[in-house]
N, C-alpha and C positions, 0 to 999 in steps of 0.2 A: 341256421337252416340246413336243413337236409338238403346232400348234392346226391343221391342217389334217387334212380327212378322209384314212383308208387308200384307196390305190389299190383299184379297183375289179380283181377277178379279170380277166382277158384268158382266153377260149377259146382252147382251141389246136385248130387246124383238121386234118382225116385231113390226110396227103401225098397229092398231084394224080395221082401214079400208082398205088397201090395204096388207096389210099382207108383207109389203116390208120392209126388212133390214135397206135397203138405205135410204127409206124415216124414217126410226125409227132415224136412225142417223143423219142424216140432223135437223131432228124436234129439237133436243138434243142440234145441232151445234146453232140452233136460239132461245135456250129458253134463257130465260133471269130470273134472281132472282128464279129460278126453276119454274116457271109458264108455264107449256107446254101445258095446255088448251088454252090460248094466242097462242102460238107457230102453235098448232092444228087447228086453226082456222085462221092462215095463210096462212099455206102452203094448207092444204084441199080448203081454198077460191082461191086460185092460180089456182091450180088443176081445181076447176069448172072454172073458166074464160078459160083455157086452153080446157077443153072439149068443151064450149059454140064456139071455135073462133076455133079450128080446127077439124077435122073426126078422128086423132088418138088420142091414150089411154093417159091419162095426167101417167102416170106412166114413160109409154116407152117413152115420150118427155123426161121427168125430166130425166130418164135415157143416154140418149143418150145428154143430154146438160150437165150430168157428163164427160161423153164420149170427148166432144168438151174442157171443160175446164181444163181437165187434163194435165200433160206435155206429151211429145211423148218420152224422154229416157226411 
């Protein structure tokens, strides 16, 4: 057994452009080898094809297709 204390929680900070929680942790869920500039320029380039193709906020879509793919219990 470990005699050393558990890691202290880390905050995880909104993303710099939308200032949203969800999209910070999404970003996180797609980084791969720690590269989240990669990651940032995924989802952001999503995000604009989604404002290009629909009148609402690419924010409140990505929100509400959380909404859709959650379980319902």
């Amino acid at each position: 057994m470990s005699r050393r204390k558990a890691a202290p929680k880390r905050k995880i900070l909104p993303d710099p452009k939308f200032g949203n929680l969800k999209v910070a942790k999404f970003m996180n869920q797609i980084m791969t080898d720690g590269k989240k500039s990669v990651a940032e320029k995924i989802i952001y380039g999503a995000f604009d094809e989604i404002a290009k193709k629909s009148d609402k906020e690419p924010v409140e879509v990505f929100e509400k297709a959380l909404e859709e793919v959650r379980p319902n219990g």
